[in-house]
C-alpha positions as CSV (number, residue, x, y, z in Angstrom):
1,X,3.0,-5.7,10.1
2,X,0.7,-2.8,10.8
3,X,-1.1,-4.6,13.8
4,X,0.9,-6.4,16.4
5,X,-0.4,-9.4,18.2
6,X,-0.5,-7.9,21.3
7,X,-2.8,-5.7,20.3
8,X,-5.5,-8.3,19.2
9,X,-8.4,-8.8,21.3
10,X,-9.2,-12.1,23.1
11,X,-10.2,-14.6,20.7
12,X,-9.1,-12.4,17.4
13,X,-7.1,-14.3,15.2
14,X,-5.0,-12.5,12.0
15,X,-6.8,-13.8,8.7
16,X,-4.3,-11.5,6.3
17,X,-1.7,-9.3,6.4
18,X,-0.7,-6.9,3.2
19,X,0.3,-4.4,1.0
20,X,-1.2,-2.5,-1.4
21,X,-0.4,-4.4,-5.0
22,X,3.2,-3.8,-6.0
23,X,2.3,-2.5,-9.1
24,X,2.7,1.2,-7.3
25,X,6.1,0.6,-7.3
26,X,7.2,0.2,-11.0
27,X,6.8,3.8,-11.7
28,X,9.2,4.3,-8.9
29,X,11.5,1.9,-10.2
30,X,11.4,3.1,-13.7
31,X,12.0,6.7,-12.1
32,X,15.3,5.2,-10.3
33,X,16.6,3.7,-13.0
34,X,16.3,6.2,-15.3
35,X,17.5,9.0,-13.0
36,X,20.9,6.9,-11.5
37,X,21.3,6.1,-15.8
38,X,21.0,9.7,-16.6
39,X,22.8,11.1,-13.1
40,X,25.6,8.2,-14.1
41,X,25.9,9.3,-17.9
42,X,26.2,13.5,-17.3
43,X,28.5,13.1,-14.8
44,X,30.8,10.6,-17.5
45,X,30.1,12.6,-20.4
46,X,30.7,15.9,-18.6
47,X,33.6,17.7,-20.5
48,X,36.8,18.6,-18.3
49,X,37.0,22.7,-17.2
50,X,37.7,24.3,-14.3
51,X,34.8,24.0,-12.2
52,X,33.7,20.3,-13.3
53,X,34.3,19.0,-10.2
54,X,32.0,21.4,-8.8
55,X,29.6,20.5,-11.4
56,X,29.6,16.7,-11.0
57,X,29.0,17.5,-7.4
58,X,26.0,19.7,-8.2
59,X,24.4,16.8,-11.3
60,X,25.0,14.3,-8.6
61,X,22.6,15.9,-5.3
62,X,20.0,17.2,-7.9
63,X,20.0,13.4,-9.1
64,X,20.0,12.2,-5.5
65,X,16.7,14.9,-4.6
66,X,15.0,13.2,-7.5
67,X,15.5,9.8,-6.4
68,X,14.4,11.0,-2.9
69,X,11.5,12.6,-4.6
70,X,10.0,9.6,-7.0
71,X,11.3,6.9,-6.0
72,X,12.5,6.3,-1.9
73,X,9.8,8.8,-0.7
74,X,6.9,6.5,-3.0
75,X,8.6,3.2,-1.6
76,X,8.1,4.4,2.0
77,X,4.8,5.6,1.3
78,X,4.2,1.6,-0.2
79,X,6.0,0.0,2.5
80,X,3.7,1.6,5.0
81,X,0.5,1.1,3.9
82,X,-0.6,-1.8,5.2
83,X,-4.1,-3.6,5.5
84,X,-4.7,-6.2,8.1
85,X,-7.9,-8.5,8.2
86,X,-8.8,-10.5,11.5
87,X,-11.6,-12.3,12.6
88,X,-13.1,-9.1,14.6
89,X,-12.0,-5.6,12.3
90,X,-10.5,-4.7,9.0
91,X,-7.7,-2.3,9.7
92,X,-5.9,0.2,7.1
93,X,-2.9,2.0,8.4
94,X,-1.2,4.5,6.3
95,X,1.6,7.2,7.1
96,X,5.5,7.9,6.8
97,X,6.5,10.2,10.0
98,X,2.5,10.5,10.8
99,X,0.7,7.7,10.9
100,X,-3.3,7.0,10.4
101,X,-5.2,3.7,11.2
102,X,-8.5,3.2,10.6
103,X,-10.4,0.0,11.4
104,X,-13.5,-1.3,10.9
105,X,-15.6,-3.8,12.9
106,X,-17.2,-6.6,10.6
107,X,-20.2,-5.8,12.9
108,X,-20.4,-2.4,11.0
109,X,-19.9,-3.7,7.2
110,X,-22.8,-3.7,5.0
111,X,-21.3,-4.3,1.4
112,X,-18.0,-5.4,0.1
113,X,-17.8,-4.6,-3.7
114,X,-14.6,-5.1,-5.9
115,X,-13.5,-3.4,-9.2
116,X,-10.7,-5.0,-11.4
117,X,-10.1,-3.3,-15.2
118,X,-8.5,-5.4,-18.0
119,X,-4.8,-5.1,-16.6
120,X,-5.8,-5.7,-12.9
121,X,-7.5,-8.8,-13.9
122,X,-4.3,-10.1,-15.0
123,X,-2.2,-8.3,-12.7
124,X,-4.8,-10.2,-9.8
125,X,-5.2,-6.6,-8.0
126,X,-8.3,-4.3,-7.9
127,X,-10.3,-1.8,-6.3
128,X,-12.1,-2.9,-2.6
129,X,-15.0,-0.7,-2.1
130,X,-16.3,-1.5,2.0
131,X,-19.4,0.3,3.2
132,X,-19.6,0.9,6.2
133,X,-22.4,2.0,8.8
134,X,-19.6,3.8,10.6
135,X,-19.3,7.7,10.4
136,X,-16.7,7.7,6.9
137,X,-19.4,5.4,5.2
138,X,-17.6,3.9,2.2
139,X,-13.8,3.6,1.8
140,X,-12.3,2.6,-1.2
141,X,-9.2,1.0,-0.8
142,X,-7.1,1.2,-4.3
143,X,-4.5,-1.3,-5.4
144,X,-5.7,-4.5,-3.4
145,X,-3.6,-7.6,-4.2
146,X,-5.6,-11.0,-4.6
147,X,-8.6,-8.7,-4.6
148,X,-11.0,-11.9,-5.2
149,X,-9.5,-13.5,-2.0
150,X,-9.6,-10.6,0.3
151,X,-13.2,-9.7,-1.0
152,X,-14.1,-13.7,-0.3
153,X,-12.5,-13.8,3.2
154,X,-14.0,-10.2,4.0
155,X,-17.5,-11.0,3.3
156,X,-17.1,-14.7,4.8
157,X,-16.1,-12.6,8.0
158,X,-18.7,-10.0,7.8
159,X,-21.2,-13.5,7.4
160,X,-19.5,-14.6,10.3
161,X,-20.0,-11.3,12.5
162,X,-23.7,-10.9,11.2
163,X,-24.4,-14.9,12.5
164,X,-22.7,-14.2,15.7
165,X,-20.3,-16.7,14.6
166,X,-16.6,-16.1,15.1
167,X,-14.3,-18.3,12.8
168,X,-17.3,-20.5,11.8
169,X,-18.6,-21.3,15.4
């Protein structure tokens, strides 16, 4: 996904690979529907005159920018975002045509805190808080799915690291 295999370290094993929750994407849905519904229905209901083609040309690349704009340029923007967890780092990678990666060694974790509200709880995504003794010192990672089982295997790692103990040796 966002870290390939050959770039794991000797003895580093992938524990999870993801994306943030898809609940990001329903706004951009919503947005795609109703923009192709509303693109669909003026061009249809457009009356017949002598520059209608023209028109119909125009109400269909302003509703083509505006699914570019809210809903294609948000999927991308999901699609890569990824967070990968291994038995050495934590790694966040984000970025369209630039991209950004930031990792963290479970040597240099020193709290892993989540934050779910009433609809996260039942959508099973939340807020990861790490703190870190690295330079950015807490990140605070938004839209986390299985937040309660990254959190677990995060701080079972960061055990782990602390012990000297790599995959429970």
């Amino acid at each position: 996904m966002t870290l390939p295999d050959h770039h794991l370290t000797q003895g580093e094993r992938r524990i999870r690979s993801f994306h943030p929750h898809w609940k990001r994407l329903v706004v951009p849905f919503v947005a795609l529907v109703l923009i192709a519904a509303g693109t669909g229905a003026a061009i249809y209901f457009m009356p017949v005159w002598e520059y209608d083609s023209y028109a119909r040309m125009a109400v269909a690349v302003i509703g083509v920018l505006l699914l570019t704009i809210w809903s294609f340029v948000p999927y991308l923007q999901w699609k890569n975002t990824g967070y990968v967890l291994t038995t050495h780092r934590f790694t966040i990678s984000t970025g369209v045509l630039n991209k950004s990666t930031d990792e963290i060694p479970m040597t240099k974790v020193n709290t892993v805190s989540s934050d779910q509200t009433f609809a996260e709880r039942i959508l099973g995504c939340g807020t990861l808080t790490v703190e870190s003794a690295g330079d950015r010192g807490q990140i605070v990672l938004r839209d986390i799915p299985r937040i309660q089982d990254v959190r677990t295997d995060l701080f079972r790692l960061v055990e782990d690291a602390s012990d000297g103990d790599i995959d429970g040796r």
